[in-house]
C-alpha atoms as a printed R data frame, in Angstrom:
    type eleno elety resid chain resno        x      y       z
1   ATOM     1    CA   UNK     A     1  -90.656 48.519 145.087
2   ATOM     2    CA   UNK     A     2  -91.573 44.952 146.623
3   ATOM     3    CA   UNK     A     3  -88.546 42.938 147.882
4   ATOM     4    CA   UNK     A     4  -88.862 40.755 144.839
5   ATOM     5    CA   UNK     A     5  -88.123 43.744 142.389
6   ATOM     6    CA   UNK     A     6  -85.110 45.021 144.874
7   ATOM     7    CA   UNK     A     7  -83.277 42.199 143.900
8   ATOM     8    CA   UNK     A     8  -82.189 43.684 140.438
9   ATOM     9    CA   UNK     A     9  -80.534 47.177 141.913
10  ATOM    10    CA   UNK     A    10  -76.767 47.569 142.361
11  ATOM    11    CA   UNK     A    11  -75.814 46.625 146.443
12  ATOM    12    CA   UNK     A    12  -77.324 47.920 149.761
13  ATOM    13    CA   UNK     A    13  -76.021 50.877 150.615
14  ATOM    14    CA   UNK     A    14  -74.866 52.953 153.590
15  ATOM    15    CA   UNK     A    15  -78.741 54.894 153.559
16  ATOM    16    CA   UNK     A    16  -80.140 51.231 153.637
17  ATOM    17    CA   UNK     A    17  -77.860 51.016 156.909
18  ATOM    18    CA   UNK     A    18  -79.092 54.043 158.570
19  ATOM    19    CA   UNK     A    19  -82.697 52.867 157.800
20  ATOM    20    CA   UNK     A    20  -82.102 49.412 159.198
21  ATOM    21    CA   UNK     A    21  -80.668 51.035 162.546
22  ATOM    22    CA   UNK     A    22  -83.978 53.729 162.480
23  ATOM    23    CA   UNK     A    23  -86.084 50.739 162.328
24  ATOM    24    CA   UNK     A    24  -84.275 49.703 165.086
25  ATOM    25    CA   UNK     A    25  -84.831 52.036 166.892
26  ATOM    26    CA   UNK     A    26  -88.663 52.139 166.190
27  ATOM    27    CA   UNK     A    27  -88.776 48.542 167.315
28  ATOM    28    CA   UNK     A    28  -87.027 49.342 170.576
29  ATOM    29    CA   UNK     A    29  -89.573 52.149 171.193
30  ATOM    30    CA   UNK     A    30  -92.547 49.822 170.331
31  ATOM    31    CA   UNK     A    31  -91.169 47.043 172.902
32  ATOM    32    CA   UNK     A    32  -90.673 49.663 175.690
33  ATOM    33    CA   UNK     A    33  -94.339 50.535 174.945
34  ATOM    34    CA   UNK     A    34  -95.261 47.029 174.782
35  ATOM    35    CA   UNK     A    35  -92.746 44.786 176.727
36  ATOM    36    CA   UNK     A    36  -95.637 44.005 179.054
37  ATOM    37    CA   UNK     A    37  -97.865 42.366 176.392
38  ATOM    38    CA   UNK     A    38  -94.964 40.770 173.600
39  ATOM    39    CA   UNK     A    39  -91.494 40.623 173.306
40  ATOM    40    CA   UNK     A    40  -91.451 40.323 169.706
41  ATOM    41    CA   UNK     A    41  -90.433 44.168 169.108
42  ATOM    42    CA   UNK     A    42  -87.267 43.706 171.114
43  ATOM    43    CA   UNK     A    43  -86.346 40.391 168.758
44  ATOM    44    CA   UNK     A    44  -87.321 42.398 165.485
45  ATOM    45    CA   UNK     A    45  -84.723 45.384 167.341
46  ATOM    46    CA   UNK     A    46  -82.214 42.276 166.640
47  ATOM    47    CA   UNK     A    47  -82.868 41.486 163.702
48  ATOM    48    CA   UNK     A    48  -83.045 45.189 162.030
49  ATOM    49    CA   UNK     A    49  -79.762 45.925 163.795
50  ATOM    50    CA   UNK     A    50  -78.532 42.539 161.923
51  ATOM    51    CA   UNK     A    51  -79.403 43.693 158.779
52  ATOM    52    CA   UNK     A    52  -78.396 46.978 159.262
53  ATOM    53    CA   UNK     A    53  -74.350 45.054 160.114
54  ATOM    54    CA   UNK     A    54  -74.958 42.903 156.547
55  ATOM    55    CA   UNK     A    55  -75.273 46.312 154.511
56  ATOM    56    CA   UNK     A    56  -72.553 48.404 155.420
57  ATOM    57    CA   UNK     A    57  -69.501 46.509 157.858
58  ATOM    58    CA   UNK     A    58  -67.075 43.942 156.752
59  ATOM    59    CA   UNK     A    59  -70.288 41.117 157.528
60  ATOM    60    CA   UNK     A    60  -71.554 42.343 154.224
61  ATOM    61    CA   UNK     A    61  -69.157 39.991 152.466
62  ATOM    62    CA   UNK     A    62  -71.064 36.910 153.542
63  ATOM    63    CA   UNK     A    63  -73.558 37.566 151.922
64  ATOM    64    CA   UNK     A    64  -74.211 38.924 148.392
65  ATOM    65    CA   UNK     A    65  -75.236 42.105 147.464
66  ATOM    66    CA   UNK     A    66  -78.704 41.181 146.072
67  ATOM    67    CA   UNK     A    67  -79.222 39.453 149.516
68  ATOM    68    CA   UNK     A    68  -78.875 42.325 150.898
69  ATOM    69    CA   UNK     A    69  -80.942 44.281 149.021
70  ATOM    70    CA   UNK     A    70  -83.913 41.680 148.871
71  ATOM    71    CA   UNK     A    71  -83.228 41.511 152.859
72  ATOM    72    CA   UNK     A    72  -83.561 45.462 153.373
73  ATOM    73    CA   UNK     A    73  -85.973 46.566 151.183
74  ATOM    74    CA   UNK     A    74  -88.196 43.503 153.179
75  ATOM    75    CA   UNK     A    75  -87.461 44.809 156.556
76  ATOM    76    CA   UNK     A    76  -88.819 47.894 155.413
77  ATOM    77    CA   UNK     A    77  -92.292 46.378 154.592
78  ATOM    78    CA   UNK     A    78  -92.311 44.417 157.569
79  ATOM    79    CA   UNK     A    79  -91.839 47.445 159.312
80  ATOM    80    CA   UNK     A    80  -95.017 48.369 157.985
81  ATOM    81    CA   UNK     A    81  -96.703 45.524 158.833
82  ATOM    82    CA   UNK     A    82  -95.456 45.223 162.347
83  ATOM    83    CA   UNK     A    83  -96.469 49.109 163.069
84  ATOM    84    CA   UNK     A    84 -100.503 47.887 161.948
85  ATOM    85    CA   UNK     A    85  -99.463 44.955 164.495
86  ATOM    86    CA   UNK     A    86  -98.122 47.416 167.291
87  ATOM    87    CA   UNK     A    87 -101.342 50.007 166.689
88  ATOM    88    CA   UNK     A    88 -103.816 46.687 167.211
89  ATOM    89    CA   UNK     A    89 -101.850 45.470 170.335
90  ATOM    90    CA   UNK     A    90 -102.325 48.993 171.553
91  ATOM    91    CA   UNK     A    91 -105.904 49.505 170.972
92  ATOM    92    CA   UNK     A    92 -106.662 46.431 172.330
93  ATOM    93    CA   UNK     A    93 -107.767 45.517 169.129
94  ATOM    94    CA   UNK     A    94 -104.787 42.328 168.951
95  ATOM    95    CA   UNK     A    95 -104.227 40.273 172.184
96  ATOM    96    CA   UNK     A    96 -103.491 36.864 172.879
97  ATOM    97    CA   UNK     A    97 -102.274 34.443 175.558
98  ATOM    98    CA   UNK     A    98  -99.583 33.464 172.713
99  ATOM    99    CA   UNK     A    99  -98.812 37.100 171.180
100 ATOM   100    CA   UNK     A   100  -95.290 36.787 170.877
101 ATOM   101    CA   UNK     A   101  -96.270 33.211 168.612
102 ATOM   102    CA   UNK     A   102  -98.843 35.655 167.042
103 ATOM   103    CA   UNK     A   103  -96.996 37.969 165.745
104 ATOM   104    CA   UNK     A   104  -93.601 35.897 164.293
105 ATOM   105    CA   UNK     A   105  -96.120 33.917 162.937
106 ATOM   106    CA   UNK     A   106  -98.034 37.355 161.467
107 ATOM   107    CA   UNK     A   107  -95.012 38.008 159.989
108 ATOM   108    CA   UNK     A   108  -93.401 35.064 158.747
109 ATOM   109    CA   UNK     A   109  -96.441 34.503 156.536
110 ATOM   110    CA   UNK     A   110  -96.235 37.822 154.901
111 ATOM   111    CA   UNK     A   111  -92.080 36.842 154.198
112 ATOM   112    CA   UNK     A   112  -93.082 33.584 152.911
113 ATOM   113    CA   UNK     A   113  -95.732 35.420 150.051
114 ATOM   114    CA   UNK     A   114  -92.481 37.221 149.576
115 ATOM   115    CA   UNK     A   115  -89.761 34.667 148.807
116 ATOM   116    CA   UNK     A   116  -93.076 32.757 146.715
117 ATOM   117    CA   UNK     A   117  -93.102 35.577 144.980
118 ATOM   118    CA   UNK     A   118  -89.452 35.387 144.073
119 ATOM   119    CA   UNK     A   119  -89.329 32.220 143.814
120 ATOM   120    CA   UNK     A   120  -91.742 32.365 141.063
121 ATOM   121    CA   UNK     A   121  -90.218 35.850 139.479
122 ATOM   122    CA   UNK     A   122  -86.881 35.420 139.961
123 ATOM   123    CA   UNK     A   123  -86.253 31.205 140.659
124 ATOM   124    CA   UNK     A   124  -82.389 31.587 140.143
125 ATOM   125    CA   UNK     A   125  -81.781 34.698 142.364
126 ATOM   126    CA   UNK     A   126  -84.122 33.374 144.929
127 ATOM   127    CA   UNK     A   127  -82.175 30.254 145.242
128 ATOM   128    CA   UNK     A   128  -78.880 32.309 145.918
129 ATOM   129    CA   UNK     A   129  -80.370 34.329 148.199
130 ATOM   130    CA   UNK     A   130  -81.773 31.496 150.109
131 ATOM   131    CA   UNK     A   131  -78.454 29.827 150.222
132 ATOM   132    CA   UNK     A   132  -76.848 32.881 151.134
133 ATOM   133    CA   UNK     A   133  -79.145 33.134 154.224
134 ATOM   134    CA   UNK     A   134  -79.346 29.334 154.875
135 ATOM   135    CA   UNK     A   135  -74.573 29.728 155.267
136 ATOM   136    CA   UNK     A   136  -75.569 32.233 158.031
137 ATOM   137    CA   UNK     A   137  -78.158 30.711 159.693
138 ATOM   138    CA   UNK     A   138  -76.208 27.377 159.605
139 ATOM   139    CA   UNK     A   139  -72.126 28.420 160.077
140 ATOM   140    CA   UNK     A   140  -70.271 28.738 162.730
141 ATOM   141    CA   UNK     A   141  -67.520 30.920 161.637
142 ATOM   142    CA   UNK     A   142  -67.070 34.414 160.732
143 ATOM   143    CA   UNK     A   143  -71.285 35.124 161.465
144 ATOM   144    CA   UNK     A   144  -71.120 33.396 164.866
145 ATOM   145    CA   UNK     A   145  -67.929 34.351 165.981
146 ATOM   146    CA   UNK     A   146  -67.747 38.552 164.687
147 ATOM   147    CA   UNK     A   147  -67.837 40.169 168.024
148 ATOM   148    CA   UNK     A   148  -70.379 42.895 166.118
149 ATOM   149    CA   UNK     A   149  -73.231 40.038 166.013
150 ATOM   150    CA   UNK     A   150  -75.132 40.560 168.645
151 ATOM   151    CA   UNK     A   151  -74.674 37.984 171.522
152 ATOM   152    CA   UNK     A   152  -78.572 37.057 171.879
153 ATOM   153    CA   UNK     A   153  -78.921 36.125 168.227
154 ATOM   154    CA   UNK     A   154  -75.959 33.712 168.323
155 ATOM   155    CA   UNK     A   155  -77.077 32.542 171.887
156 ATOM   156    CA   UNK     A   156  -80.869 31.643 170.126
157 ATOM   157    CA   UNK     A   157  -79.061 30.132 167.083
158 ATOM   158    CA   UNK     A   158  -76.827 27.883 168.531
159 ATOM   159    CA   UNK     A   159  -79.393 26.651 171.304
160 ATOM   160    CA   UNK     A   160  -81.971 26.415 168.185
161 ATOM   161    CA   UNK     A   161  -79.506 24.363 166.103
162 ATOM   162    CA   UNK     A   162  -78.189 22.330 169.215
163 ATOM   163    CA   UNK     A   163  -81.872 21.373 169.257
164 ATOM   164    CA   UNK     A   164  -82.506 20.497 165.707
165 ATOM   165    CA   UNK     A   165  -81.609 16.775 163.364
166 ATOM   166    CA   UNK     A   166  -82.079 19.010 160.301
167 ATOM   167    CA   UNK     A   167  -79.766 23.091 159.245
168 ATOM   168    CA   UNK     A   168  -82.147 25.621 159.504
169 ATOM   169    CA   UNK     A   169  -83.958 26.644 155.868
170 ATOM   170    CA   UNK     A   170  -84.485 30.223 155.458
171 ATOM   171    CA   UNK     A   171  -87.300 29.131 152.578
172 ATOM   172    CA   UNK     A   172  -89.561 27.386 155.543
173 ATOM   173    CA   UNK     A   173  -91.869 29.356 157.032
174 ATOM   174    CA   UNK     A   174  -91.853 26.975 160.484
175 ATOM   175    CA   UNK     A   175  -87.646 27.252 160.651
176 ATOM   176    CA   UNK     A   176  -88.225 31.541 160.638
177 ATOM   177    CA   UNK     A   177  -91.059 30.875 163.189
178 ATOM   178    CA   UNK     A   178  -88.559 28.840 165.425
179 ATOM   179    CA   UNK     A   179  -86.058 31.400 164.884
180 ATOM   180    CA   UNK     A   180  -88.291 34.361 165.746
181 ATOM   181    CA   UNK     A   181  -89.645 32.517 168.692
182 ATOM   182    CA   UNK     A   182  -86.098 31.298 170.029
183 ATOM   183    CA   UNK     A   183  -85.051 34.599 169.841
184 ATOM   184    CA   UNK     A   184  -87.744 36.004 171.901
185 ATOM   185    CA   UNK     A   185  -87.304 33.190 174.006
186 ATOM   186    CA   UNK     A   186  -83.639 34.446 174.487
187 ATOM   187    CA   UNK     A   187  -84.791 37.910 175.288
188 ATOM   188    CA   UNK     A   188  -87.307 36.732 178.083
189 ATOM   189    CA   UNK     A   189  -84.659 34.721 180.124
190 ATOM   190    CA   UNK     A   190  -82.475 37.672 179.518
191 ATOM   191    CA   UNK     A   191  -79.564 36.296 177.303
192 ATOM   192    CA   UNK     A   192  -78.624 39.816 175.812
């Protein structure tokens, strides 16, 4: 089932938790391997442990519960993505004096064929789930302030929207990009 089609079940559920938090885990393994070459598996640790907090603790309320499915069942393909990404960078096969910029931008291109995909399936759910993502990325309240989210994400969002005219758009590629690569950014001055 793409991400697009997830959109239609009934609300994440505590098994799309656990598998948020495995991937998690995965990505922690793949940065201890790697932390050397790219921090990006540490920042997609975040953002898996993130989702994992939007399917199944009171944060799930700020979002809605085709968000969260749509969100989920897309951090399981990227997991599959990132693991091709992880084999490469191990083979020696993918290297790069900008890897970390590689690799967010790797993977914000396959999320952008995603949300054009919903966009063009599923135009009025893809707005609300864009909206619901664009509140989070852009409030201050109960996201930014619940003691659960963890303290490098807000520390990268609030120095990335500090730094910005214009709220963050969860439909632009380049605002994902600058989020991916803040957070990493975060993670390398050692902010968690």
């Amino acid at each position: 089932m793409t991400p697009a089609q997830s959109i239609r079940g009934c609300g994440a559920t505590h098994g799309e938790y656990r598998a948020c938090l495995r991937r998690a885990q995965a990505y922690r393994r793949w940065d201890q391997r790697l932390r050397g070459r790219t921090r990006f598996f540490a920042a997609a640790a975040v953002v898996s442990e993130v989702l994992a907090l939007l399917c199944d603790t009171p944060l799930r309320f700020a979002v809605s519960a085709a968000a969260r499915r749509f969100l989920a069942s897309l951090n399981a393909d990227l997991e599959l993505v990132n693991a091709r990404s992880a084999d490469r960078i191990e083979s020696g096969a993918l290297h790069s004096t900008e890897l970390d910029a590689h690799l967010v931008r790797l993977e914000q291109a396959f999320v952008q064929t995603e949300l054009n995909l919903l966009l063009r399936t599923r135009g009025e759910a893809a707005h609300a789930l864009l909206g619901d993502c664009n509140r989070l990325l852009n409030a201050g309240g109960l996201w930014l302030g619940c003691s659960q989210t963890p303290h490098i994400l807000r520390c990268a969002l609030v120095d990335l929207r500090h730094s910005r005219r214009a709220a963050l758009d969860f439909g632009r590629q380049s605002d994902r990009e600058q989020i991916g690569n803040g957070l990493i950014a975060a993670i390398r001055r050692g902010s968690a």
